[in-house]
C-alpha positions in Angstrom: 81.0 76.1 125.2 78.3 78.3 126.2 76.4 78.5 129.3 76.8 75.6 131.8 73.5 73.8 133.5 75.0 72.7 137.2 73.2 69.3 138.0 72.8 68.7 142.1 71.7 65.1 141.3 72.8 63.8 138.1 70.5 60.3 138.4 67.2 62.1 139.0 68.5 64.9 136.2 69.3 62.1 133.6 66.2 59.8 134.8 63.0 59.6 132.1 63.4 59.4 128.1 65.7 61.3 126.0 65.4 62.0 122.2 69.0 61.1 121.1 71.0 62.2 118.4 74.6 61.0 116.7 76.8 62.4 114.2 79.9 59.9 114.1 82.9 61.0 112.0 86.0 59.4 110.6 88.4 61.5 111.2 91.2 59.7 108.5 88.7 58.6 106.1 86.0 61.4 106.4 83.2 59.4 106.1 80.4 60.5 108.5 77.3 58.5 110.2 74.3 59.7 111.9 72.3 57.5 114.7 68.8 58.6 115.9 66.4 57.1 118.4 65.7 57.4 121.9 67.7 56.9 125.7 65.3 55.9 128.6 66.7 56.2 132.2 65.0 53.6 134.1 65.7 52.9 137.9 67.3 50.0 139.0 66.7 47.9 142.0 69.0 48.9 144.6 70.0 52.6 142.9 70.7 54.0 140.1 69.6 54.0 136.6 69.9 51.6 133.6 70.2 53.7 129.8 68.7 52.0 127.3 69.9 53.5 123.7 67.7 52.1 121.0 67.5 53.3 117.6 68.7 53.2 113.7 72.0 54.5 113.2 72.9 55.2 109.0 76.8 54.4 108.2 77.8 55.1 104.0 74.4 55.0 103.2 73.3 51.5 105.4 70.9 52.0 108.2 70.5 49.3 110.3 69.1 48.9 114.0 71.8 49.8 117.0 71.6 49.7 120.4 73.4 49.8 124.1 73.0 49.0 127.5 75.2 51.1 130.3 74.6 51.4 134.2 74.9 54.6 136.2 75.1 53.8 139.6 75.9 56.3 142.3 78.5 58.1 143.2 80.8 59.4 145.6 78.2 62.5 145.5 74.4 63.4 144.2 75.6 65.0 141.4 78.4 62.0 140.5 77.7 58.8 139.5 79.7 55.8 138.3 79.1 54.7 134.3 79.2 50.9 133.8 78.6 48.3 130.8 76.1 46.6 131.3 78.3 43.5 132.2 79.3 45.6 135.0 82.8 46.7 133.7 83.4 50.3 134.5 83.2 53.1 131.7 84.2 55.9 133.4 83.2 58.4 136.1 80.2 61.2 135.9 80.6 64.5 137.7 77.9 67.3 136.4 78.0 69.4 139.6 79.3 72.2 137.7 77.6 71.2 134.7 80.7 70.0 132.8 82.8 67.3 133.1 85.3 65.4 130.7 86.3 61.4 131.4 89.1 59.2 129.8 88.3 55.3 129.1 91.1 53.6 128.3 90.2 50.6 125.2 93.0 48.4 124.8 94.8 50.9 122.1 92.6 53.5 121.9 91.7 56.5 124.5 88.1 57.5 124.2 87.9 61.0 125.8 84.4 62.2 126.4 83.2 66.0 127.4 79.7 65.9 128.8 77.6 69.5 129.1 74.8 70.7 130.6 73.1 72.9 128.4 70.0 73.3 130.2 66.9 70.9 132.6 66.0 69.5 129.1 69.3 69.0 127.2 72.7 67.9 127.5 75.5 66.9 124.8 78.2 64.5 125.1 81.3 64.4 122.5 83.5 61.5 122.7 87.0 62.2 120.7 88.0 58.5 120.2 91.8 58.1 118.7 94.3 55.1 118.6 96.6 52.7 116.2 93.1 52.4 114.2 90.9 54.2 115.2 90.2 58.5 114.8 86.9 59.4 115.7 84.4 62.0 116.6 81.0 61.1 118.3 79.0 63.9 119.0 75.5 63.3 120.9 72.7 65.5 121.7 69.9 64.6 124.2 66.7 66.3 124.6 64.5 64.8 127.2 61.3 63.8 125.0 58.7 66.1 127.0 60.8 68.8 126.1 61.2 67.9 122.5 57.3 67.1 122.0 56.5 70.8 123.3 59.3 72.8 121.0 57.8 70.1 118.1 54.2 71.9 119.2 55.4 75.1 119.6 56.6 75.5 116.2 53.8 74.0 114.3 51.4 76.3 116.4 53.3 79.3 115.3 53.4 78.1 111.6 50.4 77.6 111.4 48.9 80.9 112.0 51.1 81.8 109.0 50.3 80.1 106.9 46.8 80.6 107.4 47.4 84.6 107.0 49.9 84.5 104.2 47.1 81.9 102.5 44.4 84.4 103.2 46.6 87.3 101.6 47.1 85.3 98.6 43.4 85.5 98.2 
């Protein structure tokens, strides 16, 4: 698992835009999917934040527009907070105080089982194991908060750049 981020607040660590990425997999079948786009964590009236997924997510070669709408409202704790639909159903609990936690929802037959981690202030990963009468999935998620990805983006053009540059200039 690595090493674990501990999170004293978890709405103002999660709150801001995330680049977000999805590999889904099929279990039975195999078949695999992939969902890219972006999270914001926006504050809502009264506390806590609304997540706003938006993005394109690819399924046996189809990509088509996807999105969702969940409500982290405050916990028990700073570092806990309660994860809602947006209709206000419950999802499960959120506990990163010690940077990992995992959460069961049950879904009519199926139990999706999700293992959120802390890898550091810019990036977290959640993997939901999702199995039942139909269903046998794994959804694997990686967030990286956007100011962090832009500067990592910079930081490696900057240093290929400069080679470039010199292996162009050796090259005559």
């Amino acid at each position: 698992m690595g090493e674990l981020w501990p999170v004293p607040d978890v709405l103002a660590y999660l709150a801001g835009r995330w680049r977000t990425e999805r590999t889904v997999r099929d279990l039975t079948s195999g078949a695999q999917g992939r969902f890219v786009g972006s999270t914001a964590f926006e504050a809502l009236a009264g506390g806590g934040l609304l997540s706003r997924e938006a993005g394109a997510f690819t399924w046996q070669g189809v990509t088509r527009p996807a999105e969702r709408t969940l409500r982290y409202e405050p916990g028990v704790g700073p570092g806990t907070a309660d994860v809602r639909f947006a209709d206000g159903r419950p999802f499960h609990g959120l506990d990163l105080t010690s940077g990992h936690h995992v959460a069961d929802h049950p879904c009519a037959a199926d139990l999706y089982r999700g293992e959120f981690t802390v890898r550091d202030a810019d990036r977290w990963r959640t993997v939901w194991r999702v199995g039942g009468p139909a269903k046998d999935l794994l959804l694997v998620t990686d967030y990286t908060r956007e100011e962090a990805a832009a500067q990592l983006g910079r930081r490696a053009f900057e240093a290929e750049v400069p080679a470039a540059r010199a292996a162009r200039d050796r090259s005559g």
